[in-house]
N, C-alpha and C positions, 0 to 999 in steps of 0.2 A: 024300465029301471036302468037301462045300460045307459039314455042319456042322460040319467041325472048323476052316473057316478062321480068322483071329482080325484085327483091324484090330490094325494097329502103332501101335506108341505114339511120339510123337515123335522121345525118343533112337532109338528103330529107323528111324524114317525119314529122321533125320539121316545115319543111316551111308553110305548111298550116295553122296549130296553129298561125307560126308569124306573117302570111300576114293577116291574121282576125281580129287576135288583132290591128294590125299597121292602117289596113283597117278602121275598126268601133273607134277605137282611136280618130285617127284624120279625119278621113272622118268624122264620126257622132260624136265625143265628139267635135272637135274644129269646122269642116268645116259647122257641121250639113248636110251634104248631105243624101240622101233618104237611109235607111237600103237597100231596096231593090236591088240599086244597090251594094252597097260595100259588098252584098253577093254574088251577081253574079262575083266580077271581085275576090274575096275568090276561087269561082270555077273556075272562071279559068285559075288563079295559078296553083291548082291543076289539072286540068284538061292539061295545059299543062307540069306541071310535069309529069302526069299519060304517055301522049304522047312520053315523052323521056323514059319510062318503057318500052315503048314497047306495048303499051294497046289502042285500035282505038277505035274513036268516038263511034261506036256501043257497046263497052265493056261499056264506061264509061254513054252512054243511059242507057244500061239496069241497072247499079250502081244506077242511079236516079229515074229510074224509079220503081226498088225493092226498095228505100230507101223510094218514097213519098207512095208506097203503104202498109209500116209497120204504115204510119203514118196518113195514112185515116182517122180511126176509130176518133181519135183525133180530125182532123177538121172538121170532122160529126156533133161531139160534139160541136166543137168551134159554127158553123153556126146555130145547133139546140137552145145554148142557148142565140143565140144574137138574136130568134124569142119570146125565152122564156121570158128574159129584155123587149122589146116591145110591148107583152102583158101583160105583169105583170102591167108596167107603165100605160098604156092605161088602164087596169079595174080598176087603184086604189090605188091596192094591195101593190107595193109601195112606192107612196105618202106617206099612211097610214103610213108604216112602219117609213116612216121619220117623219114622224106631231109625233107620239107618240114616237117615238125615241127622238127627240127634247126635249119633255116633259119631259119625266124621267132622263136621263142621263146628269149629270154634266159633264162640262168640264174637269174637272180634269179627272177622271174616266171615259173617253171616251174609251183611246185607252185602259185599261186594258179590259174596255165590249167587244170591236170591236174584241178584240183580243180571251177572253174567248167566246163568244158565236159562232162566227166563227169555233174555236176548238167546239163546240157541235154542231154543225151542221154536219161539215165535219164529225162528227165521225162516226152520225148518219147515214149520206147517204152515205159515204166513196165517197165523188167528190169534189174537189179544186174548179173546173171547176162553178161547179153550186152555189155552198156557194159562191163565191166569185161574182158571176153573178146575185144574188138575194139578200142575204141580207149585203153581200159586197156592193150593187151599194146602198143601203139603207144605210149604214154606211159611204160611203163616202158622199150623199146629210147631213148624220145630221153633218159631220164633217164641212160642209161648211157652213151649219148653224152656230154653235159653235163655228168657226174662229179654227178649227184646220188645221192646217199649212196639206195638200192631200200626200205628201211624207211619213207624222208619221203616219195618218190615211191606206194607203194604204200598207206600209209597217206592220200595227197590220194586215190588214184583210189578206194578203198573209199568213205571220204565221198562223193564226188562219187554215186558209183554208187547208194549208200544216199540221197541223197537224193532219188531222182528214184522209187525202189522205194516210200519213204514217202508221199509226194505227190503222184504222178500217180495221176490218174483210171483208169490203164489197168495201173495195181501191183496183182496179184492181192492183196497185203497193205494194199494202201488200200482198197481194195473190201470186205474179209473183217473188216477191223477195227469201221465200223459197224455190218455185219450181225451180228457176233459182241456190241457193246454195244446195238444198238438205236437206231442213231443213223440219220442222212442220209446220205450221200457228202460232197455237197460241203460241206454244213454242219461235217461232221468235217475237211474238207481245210483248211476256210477259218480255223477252231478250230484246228488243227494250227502254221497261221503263226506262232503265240505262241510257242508253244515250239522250232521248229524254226528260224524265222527271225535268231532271235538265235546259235543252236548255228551254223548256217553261218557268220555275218558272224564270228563268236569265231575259228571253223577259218581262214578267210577272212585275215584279219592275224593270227595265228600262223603260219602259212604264207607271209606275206610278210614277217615277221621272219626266220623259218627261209631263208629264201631267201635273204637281205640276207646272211647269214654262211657260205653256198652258196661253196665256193675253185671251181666250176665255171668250167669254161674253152670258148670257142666256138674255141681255135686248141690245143687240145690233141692228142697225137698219138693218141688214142681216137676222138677227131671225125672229125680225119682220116681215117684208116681206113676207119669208117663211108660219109663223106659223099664220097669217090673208089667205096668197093665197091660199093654197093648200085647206083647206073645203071648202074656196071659190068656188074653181076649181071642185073638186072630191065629191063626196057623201059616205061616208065611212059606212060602215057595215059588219057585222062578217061571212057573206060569200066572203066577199074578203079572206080571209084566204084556201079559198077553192084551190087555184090553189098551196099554198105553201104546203099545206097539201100533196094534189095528188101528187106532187114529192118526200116527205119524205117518203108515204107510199108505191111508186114506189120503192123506193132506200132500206128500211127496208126488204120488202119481196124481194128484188133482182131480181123486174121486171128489164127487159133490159132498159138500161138509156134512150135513143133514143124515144123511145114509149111514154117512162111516161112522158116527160117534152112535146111531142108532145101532149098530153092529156090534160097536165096542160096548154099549150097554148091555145087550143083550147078552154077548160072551164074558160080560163080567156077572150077570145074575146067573149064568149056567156056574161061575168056576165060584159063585158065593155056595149053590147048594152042595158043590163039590167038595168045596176045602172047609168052609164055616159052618157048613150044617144047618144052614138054611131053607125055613121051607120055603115052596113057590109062592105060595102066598104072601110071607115076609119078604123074598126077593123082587115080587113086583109094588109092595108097599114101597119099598126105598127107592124103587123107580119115581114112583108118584108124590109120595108124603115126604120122602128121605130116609135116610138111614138115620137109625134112631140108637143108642149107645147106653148102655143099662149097666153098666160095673160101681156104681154105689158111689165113686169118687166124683163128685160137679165139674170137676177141672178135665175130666179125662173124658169125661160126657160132653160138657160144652164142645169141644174141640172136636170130636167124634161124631154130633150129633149136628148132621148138614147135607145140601143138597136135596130132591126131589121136583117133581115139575111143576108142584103146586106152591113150591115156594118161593119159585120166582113169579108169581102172579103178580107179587107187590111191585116187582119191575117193571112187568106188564104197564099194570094200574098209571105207574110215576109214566111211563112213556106215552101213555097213550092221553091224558093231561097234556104231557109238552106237546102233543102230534098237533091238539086242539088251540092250541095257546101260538105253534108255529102256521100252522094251517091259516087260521085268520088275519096274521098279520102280512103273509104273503097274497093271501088273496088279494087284501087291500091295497097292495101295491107299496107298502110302507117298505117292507125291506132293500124293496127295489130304489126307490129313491137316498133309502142311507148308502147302498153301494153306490149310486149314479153320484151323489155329492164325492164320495170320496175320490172315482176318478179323474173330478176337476184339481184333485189336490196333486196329483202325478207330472207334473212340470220336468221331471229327469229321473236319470235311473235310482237315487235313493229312496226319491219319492213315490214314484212307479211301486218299488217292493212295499215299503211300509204302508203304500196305500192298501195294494195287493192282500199284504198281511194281516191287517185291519178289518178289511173287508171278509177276511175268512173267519178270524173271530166273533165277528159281528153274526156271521150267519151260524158258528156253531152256536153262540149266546140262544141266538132268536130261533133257531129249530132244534138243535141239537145234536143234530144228523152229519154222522163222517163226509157222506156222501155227496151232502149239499154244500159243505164247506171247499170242496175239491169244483164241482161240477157249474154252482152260482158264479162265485168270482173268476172260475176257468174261462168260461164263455165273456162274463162281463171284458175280461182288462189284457185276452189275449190279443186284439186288436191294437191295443197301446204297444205291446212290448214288439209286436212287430212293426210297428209304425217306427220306433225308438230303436231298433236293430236288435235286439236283444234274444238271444234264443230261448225255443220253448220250454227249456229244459230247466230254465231260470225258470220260468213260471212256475212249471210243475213242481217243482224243487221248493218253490215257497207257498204253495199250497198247502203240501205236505206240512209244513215247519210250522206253519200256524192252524192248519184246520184238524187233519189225522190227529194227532198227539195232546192239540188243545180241548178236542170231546171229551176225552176221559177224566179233566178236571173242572169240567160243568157238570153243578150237581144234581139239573136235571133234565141231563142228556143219558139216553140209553147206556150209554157205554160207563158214565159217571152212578148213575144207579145201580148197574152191573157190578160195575168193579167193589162198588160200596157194601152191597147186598152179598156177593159169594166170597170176601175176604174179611169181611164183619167188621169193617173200619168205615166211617164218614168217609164222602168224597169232600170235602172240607178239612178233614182229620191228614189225609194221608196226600191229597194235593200239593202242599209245602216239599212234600219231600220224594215227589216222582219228576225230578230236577231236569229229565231228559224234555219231558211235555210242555217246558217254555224256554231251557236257553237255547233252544235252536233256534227261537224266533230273533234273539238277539245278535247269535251268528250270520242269521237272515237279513237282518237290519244293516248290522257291520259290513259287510261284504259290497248291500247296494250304494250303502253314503260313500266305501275307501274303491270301491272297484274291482275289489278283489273277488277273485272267484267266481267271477260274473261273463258267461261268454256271449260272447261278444258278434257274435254270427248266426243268422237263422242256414241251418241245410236247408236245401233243395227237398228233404223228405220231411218235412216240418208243414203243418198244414194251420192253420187257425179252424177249429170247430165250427162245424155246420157252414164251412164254406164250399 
């Protein structure tokens, strides 16, 4: 079979890109029909292009089956923190965080908080995944409070969460970006301020304009509701704090993610039977099912009633669809030939980045995966940039700008399902307004066409991958 396979020719490797877009378009933007399925018939477009290659069912198995298992790790995470949401809820923890969120935070200066404190979490614990899943699910109950419209509110806590994924030292995708271009750590993190520092401050007062025209109300009878139920409901005290702790200090000293929030679960079902009067058996329900919220009001249930590990299945399900959809098309070698055209297009350093940039979009589009968008185009186009003087640090730096930040608003990439499924907004819905996840690509652009901010020197401790 291997001599009859055949490399595809551009228009062939185009088609799976087109048939996704066409697919989720108008399958799910107009028909609304199931993600799940318009990623399956995605694959197999591809899958029966891959068959006119030359390439048998068993080739294009093992493609899916290497592609779901780069992507494990990921939905370990996804299912560990949909136990972590359903005991946090169940002890308290946050309730709490919404009743005193309510309190302090004006509507105006909702999404600029949502948005900054988001950014000091993630920075903190360097995980999207979890900020977005603890005090993200807290920031969307007070935004429902406050009548902010869950698209502006979910779109600040993406940014926020994204940025802390990009720039902490302890972001499995900041780590992975200079080793994939050959760079330093911090020399790529310090590189990275350029372009990233300006995308926040842009997010930052668009957000506080957005806010300014916020009709949110702190005496509305939705507040009300909320801010008589929830003490009603919960008993609050300063060891509820205990389970957000045990995951920051998990993630500070760089215990393994998995463990710590498995801890922090566990010590929030001890301190639910503690303080809520929960039995074990309801406290491991809300491990599994979710925490479930029974006060007679819809509004104070809807918001209360989240998280568990069976209910991110459905993220499971959408991921494991795109693993099969990205799997095939990589086997077949299609993706490889839309990066291999793009770096004919790298003629200087403008072209170099945007090609760069392209290319990473390209591969979060077609897998989905943070890790592939850093690790594919790393290897592909660090050869150019040393060829062209340019340090790794550029690389890395635009890696980051277009791959990290651009997963979470594909909407059927893990991170984009995730973020969609535990803030109960479209990743469609709240993409417009997580502002941080594409103007950095612009700063990215800017810098390589004017020269700015582009250094201009490989170090002597700068390597090119797999050399």
């Amino acid at each position: 079979m291997g001599d009859t396979r055949r490399t595809p020719t551009l228009f062939q490797s185009l088609i799976p890109i087109i048939s996704i877009a066409v697919f989720l378009g108008i399958g799910y933007g107009v028909l609304k029909l199931r993600i799940e399925f318009l990623l399956i018939a995605a694959a197999a477009v591809s899958g029966i292009l891959a068959l006119r290659l030359g390439y048998s069912y068993k080739e294009m198995e093992e493609g899916i089956v290497h592609s779901i298992s780069k992507g494990m790790p990921a939905m370990m995470v996804v299912i560990v923190v949909g136990m972590l949401i359903g005991t946090w809820m169940s002890c308290g923890a946050i309730p709490m965080m919404i009743f005193y969120g309510l309190k302090i935070i004006s509507p105006t200066l909702y999404l600029v908080t949502a948005c900054v404190v988001c950014s000091i979490i993630s920075v903190v614990t360097g995980t999207s995944y979890g900020t977005a899943g603890t005090v993200g699910v807290a920031f969307i109950g007070i935004a429902q409070g406050l009548g902010i419209p869950l698209a502006h509110a979910a779109g600040a806590i993406v940014a926020g969460s994204y940025f802390g994924d990009k720039l902490s030292p302890f972001s499995d995708t900041t780590n992975l970006a200079p080793i994939a271009a050959g760079s330093n750590l911090f020399d790529h993190i310090k590189h990275m301020l350029w372009t990233t520092t300006p995308a926040w401050l842009i997010g930052l007062v668009l957000y506080y304009f957005m806010g300014r025209g916020v009709q949110g109300s702190l005496e509305s009878e939705q507040m009300t509701q909320i801010m008589e139920t929830i003490p009603a409901t919960f008993r609050f005290s300063v060891f509820l704090l205990l389970p957000p702790v045990i995951t920051l200090y998990a993630a500070i000293t760089k215990k393994p993610t998995i463990p710590g929030m498995v801890v922090s679960s566990v010590v929030a079902m001890i301190l639910a039977m503690a303080f809520q009067g929960v039995s074990l058996i309801d406290a491991v329900d809300a491990m599994v099912h979710g925490h479930t919220s029974e006060t007679g009001l819809p509004l104070v249930d809807t918001l209360l009633t989240k998280g568990g590990m069976l209910n991110m299945m459905d993220v499971t399900l959408i991921a494991l669809c795109a693993f099969a959809f990205a799997g095939i098309t990589q086997k077949a070698g299609m993706l490889d030939v839309l990066l291999q055209h793009m770096t004919k297009f790298a003629h200087n350093t403008g072209r170099l980045i945007a090609a760069t940039s392209l290319s990473s979009m390209a591969v979060a589009i077609m897998t989905g995966s943070s890790f592939l968008t850093l690790l594919i185009p790393g290897e592909l186009f660090a050869p150019a940039f040393k060829r062209m003087g340019i340090a790794a640090k550029t690389l890395s730096r635009t890696l980051e700008d277009s791959g990290t930040v651009i997963v979470p608003i594909v909407p059927w990439s893990i991170a984009g399902v995730y973020m969609a499924g535990t803030l109960g907004v479209p990743t469609t819905e709240y993409a417009p307004f997580a502002f941080l996840c594409y103007t950095g690509v612009f700063f990215a652009w800017l810098y390589g066409f004017t020269g700015f901010a582009i250094a201009p020197k490989i170090r002597d401790d700068e390597t090119i991958p797999g050399s």
